[in-house]
N, C-alpha and C positions, 0 to 999 in steps of 0.2 A: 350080587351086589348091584342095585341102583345107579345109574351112572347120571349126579347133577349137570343142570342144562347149565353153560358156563357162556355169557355174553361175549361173543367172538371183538366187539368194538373195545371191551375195557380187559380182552387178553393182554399181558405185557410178554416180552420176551426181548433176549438179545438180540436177539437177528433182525428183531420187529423194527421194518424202515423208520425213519426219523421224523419224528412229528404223529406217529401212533401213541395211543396210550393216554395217560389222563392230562396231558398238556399238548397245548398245539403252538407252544413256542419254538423257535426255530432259530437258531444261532444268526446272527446276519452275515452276508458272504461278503470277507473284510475284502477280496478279490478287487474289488469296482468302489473306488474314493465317491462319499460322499460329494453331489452337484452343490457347489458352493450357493449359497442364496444371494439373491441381488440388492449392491450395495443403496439403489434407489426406485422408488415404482420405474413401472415402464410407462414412459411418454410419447404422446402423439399428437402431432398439428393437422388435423383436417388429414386423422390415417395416416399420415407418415408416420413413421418410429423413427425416435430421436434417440440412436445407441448408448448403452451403457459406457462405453468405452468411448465415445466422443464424448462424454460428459465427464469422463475421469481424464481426459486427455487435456479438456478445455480449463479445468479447476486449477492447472497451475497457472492460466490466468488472471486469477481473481483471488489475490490475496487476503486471506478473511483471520478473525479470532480465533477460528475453529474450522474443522474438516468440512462438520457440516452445509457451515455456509460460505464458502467456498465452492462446492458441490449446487447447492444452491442458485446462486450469483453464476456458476458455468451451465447450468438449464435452463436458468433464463436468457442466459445471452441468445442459445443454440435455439430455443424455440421461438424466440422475435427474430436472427437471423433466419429462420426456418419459414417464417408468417411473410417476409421481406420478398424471400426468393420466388413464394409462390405465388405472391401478389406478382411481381416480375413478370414472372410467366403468363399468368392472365393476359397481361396488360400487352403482351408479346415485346419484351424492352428488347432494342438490337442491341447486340455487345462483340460485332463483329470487329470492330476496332479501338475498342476501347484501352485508354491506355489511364495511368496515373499520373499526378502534376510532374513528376520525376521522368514521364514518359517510357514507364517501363508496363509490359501487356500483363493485365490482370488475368485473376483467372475468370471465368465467367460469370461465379455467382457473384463476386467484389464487384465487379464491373457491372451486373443488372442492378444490386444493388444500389450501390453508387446513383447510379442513373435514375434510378428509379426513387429516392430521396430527392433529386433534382429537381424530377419531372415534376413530382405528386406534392413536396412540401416547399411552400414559401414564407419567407419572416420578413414582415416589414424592417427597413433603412433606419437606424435610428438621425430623428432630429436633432438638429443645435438646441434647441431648447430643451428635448430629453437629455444630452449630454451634459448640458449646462445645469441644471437641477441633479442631477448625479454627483458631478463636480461640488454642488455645495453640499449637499448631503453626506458626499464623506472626504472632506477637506482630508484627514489622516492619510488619506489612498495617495497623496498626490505632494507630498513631501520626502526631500533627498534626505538618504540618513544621514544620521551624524557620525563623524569622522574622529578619529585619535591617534595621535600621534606618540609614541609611548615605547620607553624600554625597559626590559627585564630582565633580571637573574635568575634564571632555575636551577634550582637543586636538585637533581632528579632524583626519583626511590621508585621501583616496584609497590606497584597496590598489593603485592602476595608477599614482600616481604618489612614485616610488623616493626621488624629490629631497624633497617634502613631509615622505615617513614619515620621513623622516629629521631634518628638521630640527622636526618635532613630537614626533619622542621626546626631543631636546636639549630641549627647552623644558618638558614634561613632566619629564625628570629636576630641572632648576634648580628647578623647583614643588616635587617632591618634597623636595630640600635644604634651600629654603628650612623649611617643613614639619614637617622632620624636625626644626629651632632654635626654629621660633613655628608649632603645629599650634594656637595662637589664632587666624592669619589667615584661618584655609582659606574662611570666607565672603566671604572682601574680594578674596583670588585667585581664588575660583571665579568673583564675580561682572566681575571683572576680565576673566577669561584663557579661561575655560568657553567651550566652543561649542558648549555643550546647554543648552535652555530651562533648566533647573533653576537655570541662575547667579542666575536672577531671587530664587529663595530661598535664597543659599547653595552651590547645588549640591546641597540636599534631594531625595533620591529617596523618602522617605517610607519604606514598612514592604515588603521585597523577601521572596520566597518562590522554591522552584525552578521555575526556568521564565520567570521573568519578564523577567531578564537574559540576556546573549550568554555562552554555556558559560566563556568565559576567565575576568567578571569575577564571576560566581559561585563558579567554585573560588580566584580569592581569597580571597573574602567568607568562605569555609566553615576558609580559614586564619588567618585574622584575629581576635586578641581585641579585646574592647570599648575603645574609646577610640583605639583605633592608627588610623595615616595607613599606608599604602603606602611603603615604603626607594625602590620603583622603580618605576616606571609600568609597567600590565600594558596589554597590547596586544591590541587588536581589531579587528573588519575597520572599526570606526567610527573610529579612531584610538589614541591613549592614554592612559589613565583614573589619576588619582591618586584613590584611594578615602581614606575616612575612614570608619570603623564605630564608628559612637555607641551602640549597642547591639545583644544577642544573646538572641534567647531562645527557646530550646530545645525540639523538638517533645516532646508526653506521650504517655503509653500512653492511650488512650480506654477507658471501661470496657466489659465485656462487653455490657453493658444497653442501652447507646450504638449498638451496630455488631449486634445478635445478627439483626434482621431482614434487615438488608444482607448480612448472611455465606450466609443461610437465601435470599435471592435468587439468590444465586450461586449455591450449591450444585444447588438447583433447576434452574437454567437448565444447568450441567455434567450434572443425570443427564438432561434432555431432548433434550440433544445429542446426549447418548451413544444415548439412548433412538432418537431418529430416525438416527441412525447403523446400530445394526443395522437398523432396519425398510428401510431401501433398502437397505442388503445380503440382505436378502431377497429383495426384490423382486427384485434384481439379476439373482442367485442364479436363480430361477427364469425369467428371461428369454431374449430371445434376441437379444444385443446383438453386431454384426457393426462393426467398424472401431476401435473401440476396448476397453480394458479397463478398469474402474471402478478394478482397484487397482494399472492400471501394469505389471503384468507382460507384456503385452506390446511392451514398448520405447517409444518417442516416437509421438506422433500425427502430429507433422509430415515430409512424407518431405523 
């Protein structure tokens, strides 16, 4: 008998080691996890590398809409403090004794830094005449708020419970009605029906300003003239509030003399911003920054 020539490469058998035969796939060895990929490119200032992990460290930082930019906003911090430190160094800044307005010892890049903003950026003193032209420009900025004097009954109810706010705005409206016949009672109801400390005077909240109240019952306040009770209970996540507003008075214009060194801070600290603004754009500018770009042009950090 003939013995056929048989292609020793496309034999199969049992025994035949793993990966012979008509396939060259190969199970993957679950032994050794998957190298995680990196959550952003890798960045560099003139060759430094600016670590992944200082970049996820620095994002809680910089509170953003999103991860990404967050992430973002903490790589740009770390490569302008990164462009700062090495200008430092050029420049050879001492920081042998460098301490903070607090007088406590920096650590050395804070303190080259520091010094080094000092040395290299200056912003012009603002004038009386620049401050004074500010001051009329935005009269709004330089007026005391206005003030209320005002007490109330709340009815309180859970915002989770449907049955409650329900039947606290019934009770609230009947306070209101009564109220709106004898707005004499309102300390004998408050101290009655109130379930805010305040029933103990009345329901006296004493002298309110903005801010100090929950948004709903300040835009009352701000509709309300002196002497009036509330027609209808205004509602908040505390419950239902019958207001009474005993008096109103009026924020003023501050005079120039009052506010000119506070305006002359401002201003100051806006051209110093601006001031260290360009000087890292310099630096920027003449660097050699790989993974990102300081103004965004090219597209997101995070892949």
């Amino acid at each position: 008998m003939a013995t056929i020539y048989q292609n020793p490469s496309l034999k199969t058998s049992a025994a035949s080691p793993e990966g012979e035969g008509y396939t060259t796939y190969q199970e993957p060895d679950t032994r050794i996890p998957p190298k995680a990929a990196p959550v952003i490119r890798a960045i560099f200032v003139n060759g430094v590398s600016i670590p992944e992990a200082d970049v996820l460290a620095e994002a809680q930082n910089h509170p953003a809409e999103n991860p990404g930019g967050a992430l973002r906003a903490a790589a740009e911090a770390l490569v302008i403090r990164e462009l700062l430190w090495q200008e430092a160094k050029r420049l050879d800044i001492d920081v042998s004794s460098a301490r903070d307005e607090a007088g406590r010892v920096e650590t050395e890049r804070d303190a080259a830094i520091r010094l080094l903003m000092e040395r290299e950026v200056q912003a012009p003193l603002a004038t009386e005449e620049e401050c004074r032209r500010y001051y009329d420009r935005h009269p709004e900025k330089f007026r005391t708020e206005p003030l209320f004097e005002a007490r109330h009954i709340l009815v309180a109810a859970s915002e989770t419970d449907r049955q409650a706010r329900t039947a606290a705005s019934e009770r609230a409206k009947e306070l209101c009605s009564v109220l709106g016949e004898h707005p004499e009672k309102f300390a004998a109801l408050a101290q009655d029906h109130s379930d805010c400390p305040s029933r103990e005077q009345g329901g006296n909240l004493g002298q309110l300003t903005r801010g100090s109240t929950v948004s709903e019952f300040e835009e009352a306040l701000v509709k309300m003239r002196e002497d009036d009770v509330s027609a209808v209970p205004v509602e908040s996540r505390f419950g239902f509030h019958v207001i009474a507003l005993d008096r109103r008075i009026e924020g003023r214009q501050l005079p120039f003399e009052m506010v000119a060194e506070r305006i002359a801070a401002w201003l100051e600290a806006s051209a110093w911003s601006k001031a260290v603004s360009q000087y890292i754009s310099v630096l920027a500018g003449q660097a050699d920054i790989e993974g990102i770009s300081l103004n965004g042009a090219d597209g997101p950090l995070v892949q």
